[in-house]
GULO-27364 format. One record per residue (C-alpha): residue in three letters; residue number from 0; x, y, z; chain. Coordinates in steps of 0.02 Angstrom, whole numbers, plus 32768, in hexadecimal, padded with zeros to 4 digits. Layout:
BEGIN
NODE  resn  resi     X     Y     Z  chain
NODE   ALA   NUM     X     Y     Z      A
...
# end
This chain:
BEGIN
NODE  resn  resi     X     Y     Z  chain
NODE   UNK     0  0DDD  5E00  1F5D      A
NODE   UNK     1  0D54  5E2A  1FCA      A
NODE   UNK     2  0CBB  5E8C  1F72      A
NODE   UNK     3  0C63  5F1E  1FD4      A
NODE   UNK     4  0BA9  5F3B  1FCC      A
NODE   UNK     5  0B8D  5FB5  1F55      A
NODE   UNK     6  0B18  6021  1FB4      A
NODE   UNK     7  0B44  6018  2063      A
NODE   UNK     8  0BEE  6012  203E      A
NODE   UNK     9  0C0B  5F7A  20BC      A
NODE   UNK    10  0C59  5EC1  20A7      A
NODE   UNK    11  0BD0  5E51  2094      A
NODE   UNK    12  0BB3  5DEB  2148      A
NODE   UNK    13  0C2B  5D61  213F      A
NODE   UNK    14  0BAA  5CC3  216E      A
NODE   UNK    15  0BB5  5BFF  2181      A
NODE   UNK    16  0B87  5B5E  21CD      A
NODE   UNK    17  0BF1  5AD2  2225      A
NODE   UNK    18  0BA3  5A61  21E4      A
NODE   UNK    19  0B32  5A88  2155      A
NODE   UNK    20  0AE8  59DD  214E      A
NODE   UNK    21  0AB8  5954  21BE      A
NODE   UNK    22  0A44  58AE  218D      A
NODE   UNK    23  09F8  585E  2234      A
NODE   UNK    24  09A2  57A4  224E      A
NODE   UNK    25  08E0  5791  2244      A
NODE   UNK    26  08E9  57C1  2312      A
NODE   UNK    27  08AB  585B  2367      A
NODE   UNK    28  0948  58B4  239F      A
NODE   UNK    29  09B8  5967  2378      A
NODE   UNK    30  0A50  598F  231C      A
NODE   UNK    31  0AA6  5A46  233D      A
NODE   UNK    32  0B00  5AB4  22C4      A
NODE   UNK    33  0B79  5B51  22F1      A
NODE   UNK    34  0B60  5BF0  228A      A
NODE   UNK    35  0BFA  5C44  2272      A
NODE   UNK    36  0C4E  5CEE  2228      A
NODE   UNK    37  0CF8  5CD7  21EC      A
NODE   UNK    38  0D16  5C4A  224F      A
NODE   UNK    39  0CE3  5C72  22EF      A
NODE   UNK    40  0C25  5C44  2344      A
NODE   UNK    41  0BC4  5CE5  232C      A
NODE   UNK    42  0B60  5CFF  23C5      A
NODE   UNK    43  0B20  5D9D  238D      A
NODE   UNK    44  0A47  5DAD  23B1      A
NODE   UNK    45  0A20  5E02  22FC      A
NODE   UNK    46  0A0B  5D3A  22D6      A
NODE   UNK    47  0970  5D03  227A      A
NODE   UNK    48  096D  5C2D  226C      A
NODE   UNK    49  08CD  5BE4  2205      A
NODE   UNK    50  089A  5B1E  21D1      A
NODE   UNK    51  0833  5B09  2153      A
NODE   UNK    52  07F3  5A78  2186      A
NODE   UNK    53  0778  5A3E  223F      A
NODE   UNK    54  07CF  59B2  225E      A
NODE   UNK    55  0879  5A0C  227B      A
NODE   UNK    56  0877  5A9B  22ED      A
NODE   UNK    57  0915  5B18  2311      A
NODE   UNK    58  0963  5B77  23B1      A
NODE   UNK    59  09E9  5BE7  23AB      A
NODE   UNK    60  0A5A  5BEE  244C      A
NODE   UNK    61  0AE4  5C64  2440      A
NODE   UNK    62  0B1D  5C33  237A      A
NODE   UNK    63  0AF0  5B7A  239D      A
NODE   UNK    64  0A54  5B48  234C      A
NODE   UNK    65  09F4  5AA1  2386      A
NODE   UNK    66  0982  5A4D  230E      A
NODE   UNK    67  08FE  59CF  2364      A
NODE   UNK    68  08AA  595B  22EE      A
NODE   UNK    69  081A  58E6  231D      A
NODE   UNK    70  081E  5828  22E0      A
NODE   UNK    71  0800  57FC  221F      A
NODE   UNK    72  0787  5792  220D      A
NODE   UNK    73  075E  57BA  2168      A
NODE   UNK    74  07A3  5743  20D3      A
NODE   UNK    75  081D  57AC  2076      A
NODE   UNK    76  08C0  580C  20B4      A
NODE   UNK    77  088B  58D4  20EE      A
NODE   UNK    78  08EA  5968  20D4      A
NODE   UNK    79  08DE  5A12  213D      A
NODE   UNK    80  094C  5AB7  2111      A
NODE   UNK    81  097E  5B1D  21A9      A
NODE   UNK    82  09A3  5BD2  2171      A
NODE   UNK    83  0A1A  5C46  21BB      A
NODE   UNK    84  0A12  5CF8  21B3      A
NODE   UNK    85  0A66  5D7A  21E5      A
NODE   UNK    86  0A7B  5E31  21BA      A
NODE   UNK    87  0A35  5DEF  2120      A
NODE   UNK    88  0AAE  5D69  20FA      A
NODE   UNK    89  0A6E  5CC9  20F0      A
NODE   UNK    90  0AA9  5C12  210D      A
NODE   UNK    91  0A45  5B6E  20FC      A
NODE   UNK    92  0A62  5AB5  2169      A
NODE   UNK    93  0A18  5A2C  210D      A
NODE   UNK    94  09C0  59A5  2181      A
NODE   UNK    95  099E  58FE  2126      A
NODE   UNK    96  0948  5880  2185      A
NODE   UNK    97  0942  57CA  2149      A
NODE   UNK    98  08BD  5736  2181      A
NODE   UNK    99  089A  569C  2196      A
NODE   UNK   100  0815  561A  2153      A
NODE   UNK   101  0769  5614  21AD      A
NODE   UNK   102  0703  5567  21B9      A
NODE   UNK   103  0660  5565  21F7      A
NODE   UNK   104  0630  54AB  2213      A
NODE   UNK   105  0689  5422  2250      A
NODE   UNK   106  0650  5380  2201      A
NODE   UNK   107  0631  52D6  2243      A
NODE   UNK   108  0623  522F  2207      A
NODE   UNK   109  05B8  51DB  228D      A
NODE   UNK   110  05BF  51D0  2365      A
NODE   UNK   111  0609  5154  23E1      A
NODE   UNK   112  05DC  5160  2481      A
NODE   UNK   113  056F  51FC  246E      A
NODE   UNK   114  060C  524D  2428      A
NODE   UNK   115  0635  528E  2352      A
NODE   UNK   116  06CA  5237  2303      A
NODE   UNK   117  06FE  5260  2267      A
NODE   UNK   118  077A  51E5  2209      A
NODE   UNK   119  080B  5226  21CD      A
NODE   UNK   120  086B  51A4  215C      A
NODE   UNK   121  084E  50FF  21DF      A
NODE   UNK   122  0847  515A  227F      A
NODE   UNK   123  0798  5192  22D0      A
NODE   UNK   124  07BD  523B  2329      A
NODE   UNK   125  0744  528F  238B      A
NODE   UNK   126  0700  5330  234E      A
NODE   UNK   127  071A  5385  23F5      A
NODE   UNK   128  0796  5394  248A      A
NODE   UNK   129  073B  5344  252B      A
NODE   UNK   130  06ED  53AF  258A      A
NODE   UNK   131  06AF  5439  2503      A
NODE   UNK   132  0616  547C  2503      A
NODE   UNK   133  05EF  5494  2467      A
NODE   UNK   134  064E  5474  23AE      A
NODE   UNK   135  06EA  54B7  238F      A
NODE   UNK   136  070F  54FA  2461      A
NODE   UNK   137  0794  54FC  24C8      A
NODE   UNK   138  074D  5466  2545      A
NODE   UNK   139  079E  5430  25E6      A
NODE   UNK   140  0852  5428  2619      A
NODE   UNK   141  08B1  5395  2670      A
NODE   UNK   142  095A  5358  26B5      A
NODE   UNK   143  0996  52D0  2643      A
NODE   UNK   144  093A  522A  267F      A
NODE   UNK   145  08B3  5279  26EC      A
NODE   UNK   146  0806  5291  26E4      A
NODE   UNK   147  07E5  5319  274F      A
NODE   UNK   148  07F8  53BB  272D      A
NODE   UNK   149  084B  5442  27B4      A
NODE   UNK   150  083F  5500  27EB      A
NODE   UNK   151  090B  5502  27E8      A
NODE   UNK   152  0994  54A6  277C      A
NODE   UNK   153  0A0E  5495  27D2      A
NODE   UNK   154  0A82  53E4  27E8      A
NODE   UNK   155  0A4C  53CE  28B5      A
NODE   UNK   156  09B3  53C6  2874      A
NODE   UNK   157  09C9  532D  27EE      A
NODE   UNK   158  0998  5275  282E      A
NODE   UNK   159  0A3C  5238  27FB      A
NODE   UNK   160  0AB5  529F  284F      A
NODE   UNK   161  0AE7  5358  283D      A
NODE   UNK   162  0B50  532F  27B3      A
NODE   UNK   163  0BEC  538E  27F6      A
NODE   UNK   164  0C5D  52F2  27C3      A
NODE   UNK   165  0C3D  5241  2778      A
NODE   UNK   166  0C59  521B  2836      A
NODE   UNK   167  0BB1  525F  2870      A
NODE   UNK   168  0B45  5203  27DE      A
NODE   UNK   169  0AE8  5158  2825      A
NODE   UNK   170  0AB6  5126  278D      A
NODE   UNK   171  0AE6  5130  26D2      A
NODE   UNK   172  0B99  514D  2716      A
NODE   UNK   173  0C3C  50F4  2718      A
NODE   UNK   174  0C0B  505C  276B      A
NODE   UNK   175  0B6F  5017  272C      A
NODE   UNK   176  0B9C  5034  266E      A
NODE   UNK   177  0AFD  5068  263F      A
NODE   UNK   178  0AFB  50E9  259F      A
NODE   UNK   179  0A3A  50F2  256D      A
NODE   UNK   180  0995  5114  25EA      A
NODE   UNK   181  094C  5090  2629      A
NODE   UNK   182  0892  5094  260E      A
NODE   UNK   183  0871  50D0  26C8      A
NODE   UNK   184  08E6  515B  269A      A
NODE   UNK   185  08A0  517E  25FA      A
NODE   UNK   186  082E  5215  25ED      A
NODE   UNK   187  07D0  51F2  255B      A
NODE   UNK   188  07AA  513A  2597      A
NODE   UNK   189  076D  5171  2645      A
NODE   UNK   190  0712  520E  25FA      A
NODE   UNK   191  06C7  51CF  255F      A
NODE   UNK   192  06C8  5116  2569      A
NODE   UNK   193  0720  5089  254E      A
NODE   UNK   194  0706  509C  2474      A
NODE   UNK   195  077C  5133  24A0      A
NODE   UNK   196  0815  5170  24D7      A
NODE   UNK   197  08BD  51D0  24AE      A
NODE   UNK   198  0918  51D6  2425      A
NODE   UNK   199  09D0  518B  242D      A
NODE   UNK   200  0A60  5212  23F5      A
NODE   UNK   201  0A7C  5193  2347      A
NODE   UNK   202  09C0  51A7  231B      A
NODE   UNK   203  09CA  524D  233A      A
NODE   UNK   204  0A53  524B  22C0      A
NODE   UNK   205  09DD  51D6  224D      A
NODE   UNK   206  0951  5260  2258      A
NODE   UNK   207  09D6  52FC  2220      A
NODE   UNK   208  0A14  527E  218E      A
NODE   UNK   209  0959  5272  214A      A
NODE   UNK   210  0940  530C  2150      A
NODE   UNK   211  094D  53BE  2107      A
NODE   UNK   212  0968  543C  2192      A
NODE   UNK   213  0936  54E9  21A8      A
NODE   UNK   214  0921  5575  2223      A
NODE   UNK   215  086D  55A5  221A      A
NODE   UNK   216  07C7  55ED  228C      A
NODE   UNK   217  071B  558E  2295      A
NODE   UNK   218  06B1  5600  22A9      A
NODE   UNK   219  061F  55E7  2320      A
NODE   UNK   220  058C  5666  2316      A
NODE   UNK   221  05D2  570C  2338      A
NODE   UNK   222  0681  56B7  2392      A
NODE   UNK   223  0726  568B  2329      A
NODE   UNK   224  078D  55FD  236C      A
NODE   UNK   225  083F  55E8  2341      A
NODE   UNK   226  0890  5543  2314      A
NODE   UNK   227  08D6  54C9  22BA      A
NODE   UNK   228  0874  5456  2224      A
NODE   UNK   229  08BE  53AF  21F9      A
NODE   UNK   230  084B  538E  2148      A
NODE   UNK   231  086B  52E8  20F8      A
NODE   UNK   232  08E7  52E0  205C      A
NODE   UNK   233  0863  526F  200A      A
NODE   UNK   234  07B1  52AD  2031      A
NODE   UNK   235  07A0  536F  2051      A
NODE   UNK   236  070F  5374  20B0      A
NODE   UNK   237  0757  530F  2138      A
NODE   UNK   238  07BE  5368  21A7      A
NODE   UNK   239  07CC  5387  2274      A
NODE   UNK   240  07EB  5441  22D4      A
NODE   UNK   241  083D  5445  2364      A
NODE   UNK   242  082E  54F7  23D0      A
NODE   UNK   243  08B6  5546  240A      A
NODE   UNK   244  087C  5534  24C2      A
NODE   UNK   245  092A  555E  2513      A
NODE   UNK   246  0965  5512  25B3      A
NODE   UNK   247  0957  5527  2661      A
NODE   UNK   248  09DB  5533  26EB      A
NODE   UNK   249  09B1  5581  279D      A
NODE   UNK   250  0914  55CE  27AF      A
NODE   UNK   251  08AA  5619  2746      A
NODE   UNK   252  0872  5613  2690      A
NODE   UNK   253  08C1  55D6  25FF      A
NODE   UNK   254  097C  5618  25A4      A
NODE   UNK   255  099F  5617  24F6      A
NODE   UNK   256  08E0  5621  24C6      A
NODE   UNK   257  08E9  5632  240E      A
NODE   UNK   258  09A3  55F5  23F6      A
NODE   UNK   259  09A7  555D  2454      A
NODE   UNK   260  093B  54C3  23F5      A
NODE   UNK   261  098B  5438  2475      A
NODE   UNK   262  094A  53A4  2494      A
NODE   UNK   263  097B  5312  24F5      A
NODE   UNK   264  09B5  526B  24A6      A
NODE   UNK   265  09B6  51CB  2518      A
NODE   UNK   266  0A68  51BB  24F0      A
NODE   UNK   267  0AED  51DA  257E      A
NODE   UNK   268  0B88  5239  2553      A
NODE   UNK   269  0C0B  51C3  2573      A
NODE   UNK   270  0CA0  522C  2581      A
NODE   UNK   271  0C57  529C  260F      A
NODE   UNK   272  0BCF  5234  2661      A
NODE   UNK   273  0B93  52E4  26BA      A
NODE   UNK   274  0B4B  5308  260E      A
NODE   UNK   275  0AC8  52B8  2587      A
NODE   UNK   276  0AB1  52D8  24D7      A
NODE   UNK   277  0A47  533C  248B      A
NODE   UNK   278  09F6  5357  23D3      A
NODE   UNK   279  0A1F  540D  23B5      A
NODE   UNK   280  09EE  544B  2309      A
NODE   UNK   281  0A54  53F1  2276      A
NODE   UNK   282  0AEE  53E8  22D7      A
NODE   UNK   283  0AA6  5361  2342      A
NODE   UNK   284  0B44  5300  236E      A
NODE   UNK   285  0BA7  5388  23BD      A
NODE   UNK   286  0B2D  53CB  2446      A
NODE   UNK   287  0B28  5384  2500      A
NODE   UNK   288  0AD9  53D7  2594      A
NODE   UNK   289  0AE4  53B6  265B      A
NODE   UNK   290  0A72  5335  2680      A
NODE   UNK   291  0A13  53B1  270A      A
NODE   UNK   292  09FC  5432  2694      A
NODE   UNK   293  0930  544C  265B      A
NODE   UNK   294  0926  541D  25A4      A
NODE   UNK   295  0890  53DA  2538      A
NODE   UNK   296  086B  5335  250D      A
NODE   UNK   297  081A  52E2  246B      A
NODE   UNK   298  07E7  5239  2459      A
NODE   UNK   299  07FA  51B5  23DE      A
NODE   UNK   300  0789  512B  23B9      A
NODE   UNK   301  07DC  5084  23FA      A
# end
């Protein structure tokens, strides 16, 4: 049974959200809510929508309310409460937004070449993708076994062919049974040196095996950099960030910036020659990419 207010004599507003609760990734982005009176969106303009928090702000656009929230940065999950009100009924959406770990130094154990390695298990990686400007950014982007870099990505453009079929490739293709860059191919070798160059997909492999993975930002100055942190089962303080630069195809800047932590291995895939491998995260062995396609590039010491 349905109580009347006692001194107006009127049924109390009937009031609610769809949803009433939401929790949202450490990224800047929005999440809406519909406010609603028995089961229909109330579009009515006696609406009053508050946040209680900065860092989530409201609009209400005919009984759908948008909440924007910036980026956490901060090292503990936040919580906002959006109140609804109306004709002084009132509704609450809870916002919880988790985050990730921040690092702010990227160690090394010595240079080759001019360039930081740090040793993970056996393997010497290098600190930074080539091409970076400083540690812990995005750096340059390259077709798989180049050493240029372009204004478009696209396959017309790649020095092996256009990589529409296996047909079109004049080298590491059918023919010449070649499954790993040569050294003249090698972008890390040519780049850095010849105490460098590109990781195969298996020592990719080795890498994730040694390591602990997580999703994490290094955090230089007043920017946050999103990425992935490979830290050594048996010595903590050793571990290696890679960005998530993205990729490029066509023109333009990168995709996937802050998704995408790709980098390319040395290592052909064999069941579509068009494509190479590529160490993606902890799930290296499942990722390839076309081999005209702008990706980053890491060494590791010879």
């Amino acid at each position: 049974m349905r109580r009347r207010n006692l001194i107006s004599g009127k049924e109390p507003f009937n009031l609610s959200l769809s949803p009433t609760s939401y929790t949202a990734s450490d990224k800047s982005s929005y999440k809406t809510f519909t406010i609603l009176s028995n089961g229909e969106t109330y579009t009515g303009n006696d609406v009053l929508v508050s946040s209680n928090q900065t860092w989530a702000t409201v609009t209400n656009n005919s009984g759908v309310v948008r909440v924007n929230y910036t980026e956490n940065n901060g090292s503990s999950n936040r919580t906002a409460t959006i109140t609804v009100t109306v004709q002084g009924v009132s509704a609450t959406f809870t916002l919880t937004q988790t985050y990730i770990r921040i690092i702010t130094s990227l160690p090394y154990d010595g240079t080759i070449g001019g360039y930081k390695y740090i040793t993970i298990g056996t393997q010497k990686w290098a600190v930074n993708n080539i091409g970076a400007s400083s540690d812990g950014a995005y750096g340059e982007y390259y077709m798989w076994g180049e050493s240029v870099t372009h204004s478009t990505y696209y396959g017309e453009y790649y020095k092996y062919g256009d990589c529409s079929s296996v047909s079109t490739l004049t080298k590491y293709n059918n023919s010449d049974g070649l499954t790993t860059l040569e050294s003249t191919d090698d972008t890390a070798t040519q780049l850095m040196g010849s105490s460098w160059r590109m990781p195969t997909i298996s020592e990719c492999s080795t890498l994730v095996s040694n390591s602990n993975y997580e999703l994490v930002k290094y955090r230089s100055g007043s920017t946050y950099i999103r990425g992935s942190l490979f830290t050594s089962k048996t010595n903590s303080s050793k571990y290696v960030f890679f960005p998530a630069a993205g990729s490029k195809f066509g023109g333009g800047g990168a995709q996937n910036v802050g998704s995408d932590t790709g980098v390319w291995s040395s290592s052909l895939y064999t069941s579509d020659k068009t494509r190479a491998r590529i160490m993606q995260g902890a799930n290296t062995g499942a990722y390839t990419s076309a081999r005209y396609l702008g990706k980053n590039v890491r060494g590791i010491a010879v």
